[in-house]
N, C-alpha and C positions, 0 to 999 in steps of 0.2 A: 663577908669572908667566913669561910667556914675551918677552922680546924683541927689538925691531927693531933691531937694534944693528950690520947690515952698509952700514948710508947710509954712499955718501961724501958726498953732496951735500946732505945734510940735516943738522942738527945741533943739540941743541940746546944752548945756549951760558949760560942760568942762566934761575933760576925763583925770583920772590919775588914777594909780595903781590898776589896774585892773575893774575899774567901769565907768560904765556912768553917767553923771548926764543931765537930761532930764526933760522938761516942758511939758507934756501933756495938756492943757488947760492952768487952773488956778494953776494944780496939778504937782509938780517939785517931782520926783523919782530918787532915785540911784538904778541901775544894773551894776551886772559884765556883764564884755566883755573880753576874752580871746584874742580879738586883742591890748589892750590896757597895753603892757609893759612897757611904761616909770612913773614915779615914781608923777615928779613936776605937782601940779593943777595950772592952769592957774588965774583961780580965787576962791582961796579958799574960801573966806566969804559966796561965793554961796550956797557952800554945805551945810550952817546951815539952807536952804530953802527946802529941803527934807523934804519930808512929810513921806519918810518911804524908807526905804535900805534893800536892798535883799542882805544876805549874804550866799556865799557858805560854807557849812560843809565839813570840812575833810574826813567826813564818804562818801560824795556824796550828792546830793540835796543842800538843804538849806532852809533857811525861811526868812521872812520879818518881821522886825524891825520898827517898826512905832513910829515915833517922834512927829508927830503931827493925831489932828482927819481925818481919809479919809474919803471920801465916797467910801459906799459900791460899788459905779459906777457910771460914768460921762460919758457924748460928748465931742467928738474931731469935728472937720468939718477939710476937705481935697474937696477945691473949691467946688461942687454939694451936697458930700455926706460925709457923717454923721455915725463915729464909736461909738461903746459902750465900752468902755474902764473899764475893771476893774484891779487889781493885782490877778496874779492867782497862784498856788502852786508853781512852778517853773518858778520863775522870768519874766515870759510872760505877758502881757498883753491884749492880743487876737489882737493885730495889728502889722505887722513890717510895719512900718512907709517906708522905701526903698523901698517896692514894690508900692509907688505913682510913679516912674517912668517906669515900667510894666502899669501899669495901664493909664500913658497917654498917651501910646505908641497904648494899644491895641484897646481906645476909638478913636484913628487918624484912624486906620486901619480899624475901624468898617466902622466910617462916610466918609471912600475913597471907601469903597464899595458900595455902595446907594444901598443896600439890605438889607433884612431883614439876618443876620448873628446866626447860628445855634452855640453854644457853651457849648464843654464838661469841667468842672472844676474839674479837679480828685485833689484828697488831700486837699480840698479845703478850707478849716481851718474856719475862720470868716466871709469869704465872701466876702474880699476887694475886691478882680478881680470880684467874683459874681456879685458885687453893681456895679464897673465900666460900665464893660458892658451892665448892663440892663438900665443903665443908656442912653448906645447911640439905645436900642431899640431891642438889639440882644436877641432873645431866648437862654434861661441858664439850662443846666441842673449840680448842684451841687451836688457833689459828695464826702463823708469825712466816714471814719470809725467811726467816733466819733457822739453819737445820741447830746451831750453837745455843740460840736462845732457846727451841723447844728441846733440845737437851736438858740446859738448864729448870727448866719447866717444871719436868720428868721429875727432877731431881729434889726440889721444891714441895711437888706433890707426895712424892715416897716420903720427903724428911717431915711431912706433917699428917702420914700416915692415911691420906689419902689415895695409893694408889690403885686400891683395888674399887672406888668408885665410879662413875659410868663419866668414862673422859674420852675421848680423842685428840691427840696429837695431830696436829696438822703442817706441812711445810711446803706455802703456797703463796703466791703472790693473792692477796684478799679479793680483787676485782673480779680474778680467772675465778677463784672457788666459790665467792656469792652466785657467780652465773653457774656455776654447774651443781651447786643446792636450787637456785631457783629451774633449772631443768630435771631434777630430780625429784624435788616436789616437797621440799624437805622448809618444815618450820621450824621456827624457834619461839618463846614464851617471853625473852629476853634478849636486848645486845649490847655490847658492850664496846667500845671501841677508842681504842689508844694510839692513836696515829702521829708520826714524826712530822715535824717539819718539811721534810726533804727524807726522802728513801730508794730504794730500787729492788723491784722484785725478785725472783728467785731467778729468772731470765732477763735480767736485767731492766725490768719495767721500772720508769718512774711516776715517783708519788711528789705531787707539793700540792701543801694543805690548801694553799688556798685556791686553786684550780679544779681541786679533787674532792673536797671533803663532802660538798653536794650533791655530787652525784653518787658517790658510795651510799650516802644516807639514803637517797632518795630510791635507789636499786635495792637497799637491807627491806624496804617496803614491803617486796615483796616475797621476804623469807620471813616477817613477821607471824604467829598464827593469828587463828582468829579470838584467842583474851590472848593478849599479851600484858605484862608486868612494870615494866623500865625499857626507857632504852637510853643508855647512857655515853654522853661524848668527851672527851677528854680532851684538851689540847694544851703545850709549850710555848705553841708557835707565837711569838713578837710581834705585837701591833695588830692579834684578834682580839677584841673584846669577846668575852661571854655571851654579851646581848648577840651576836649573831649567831652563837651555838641556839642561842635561843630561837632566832628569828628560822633559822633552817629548822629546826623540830615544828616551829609552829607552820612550815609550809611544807611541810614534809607528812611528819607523826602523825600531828593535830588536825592534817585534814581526813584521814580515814580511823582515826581512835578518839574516845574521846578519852580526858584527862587534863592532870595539870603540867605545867614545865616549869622550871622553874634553872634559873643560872648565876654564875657567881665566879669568886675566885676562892682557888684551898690556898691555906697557908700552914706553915710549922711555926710554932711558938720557941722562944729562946728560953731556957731556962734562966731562974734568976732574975728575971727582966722582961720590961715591958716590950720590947720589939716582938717584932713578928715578920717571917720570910714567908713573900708571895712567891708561890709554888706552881703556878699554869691557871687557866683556868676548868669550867667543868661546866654540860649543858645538861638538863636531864628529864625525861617524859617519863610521866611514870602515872601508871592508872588511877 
């Protein structure tokens, strides 16, 4: 397991009976986490530091509970760059904090290149990986079905003073827009890809990982150029191991590039304490 363990501004503060409790900022939140079965809080007193708890409904969903006044929305800083943090319907906040180890991994890979680095971000939610990269100078084209999330994006990229670098916005169901880069003839150096369990495109298309996520990789094929850098897969989804994000790069990637792969799971470290919260997993080719 690999972890996110360089936040200053994030943190997480204990984990008992199904919730996290976590410091955004100045702003300390509880979320459930369905990795988190055991009962005893480490440090109880904490949790009266909660600015607001997200509790699950029986029925499905949930809402949040606000103990003290929020802001409507705040900054986090992650070393360069600069999120916008809000609480969102379903216990999200527009950031998973574990993908700062994606993120410093693929800003090494960038600056080992001394090129200008071409990248595709399908799924591509608030734009953490977007900001990474443009950060080390790589042309971005972002990619999310959602017009709210590449809002957010925008928003993301201007607060960390990247927006005058070479980006595209995009608001597209992923499947439709790979085919119409791959009839347009359009490569990339790089991919990146953060796909949900379950989704639905901008016209209603659905996505579920494990029906889909094969043949999306196996189509990015052919938007590849010819050096290509990483290509990196991400997943949530419940009862994938890694070793398959693996086994599909190795029948995919590996048979027209050569390189290594390599896969695993991230986690976030507890502050104070020896635990640690597994975070999804992560597949990764990389030259």
């Amino acid at each position: 397991m690999i972890l996110a363990n360089k936040w200053e501004d994030y943190k997480i503060i204990d984990m008992a009976d199904g919730q996290k409790l976590e410091k955004w900022g100045n702003i300390t939140l509880s979320r459930p986490d369905p990795q988190i079965i055991w009962k005893n809080k480490s440090f109880p007193k904490e949790w009266e530091k909660a600015y607001a708890v997200y509790k699950r409904s029986n029925k499905g969903g949930g809402n949040w509970e606000y103990k003290k006044q929020l802001p409507k929305n705040w900054q986090i800083k992650y070393k360069d760059l600069v999120f916008n943090i809000k609480p969102m319907g379903f216990k999200h906040t527009g950031l998973f904090p574990e993908q700062a180890v994606n993120w410093d991994w693929m800003r090494e890979k960038i600056k080992k290149a001394k090129r200008e680095i071409s990248v595709l971000n399908l799924f591509a939610y608030t734009g953490g990986a977007t900001c990474a990269v443009l950060a080390e100078n790589a042309s971005v084209c972002h990619v999310d079905s959602s017009k709210g999330m590449v809002s957010w994006a925008k928003e993301n990229a201007q607060s960390s003073n990247l927006a005058d670098r070479k980006v595209r916005f995009i608001v597209d169901d992923v499947f439709k827009f790979v085919n119409r880069e791959i009839r347009r003839g359009n490569k990339y150096d790089a991919i990146i890809m953060d796909p949900p369990s379950y989704g639905r495109g901008t016209n209603g298309e659905v996505w579920q990982f494990e029906s889909n996520i094969y043949e999306l990789v196996d189509l990015c094929l052919k938007v590849l150029s010819d050096d290509p850098i990483f290509f990196l897969i991400n997943s949530y989804t419940t009862g994938i191991s890694s070793t398959v994000l693996a086994d599909i790069l190795n029948l995919t990637i590996s048979k027209k590039y050569n390189g290594k792969i390599d896969a695993g799971e991230i986690g976030l470290p507890m502050q104070n304490s020896k635990l640690v919260l597994p975070c999804g997993i992560y597949g990764r080719w990389e030259k």
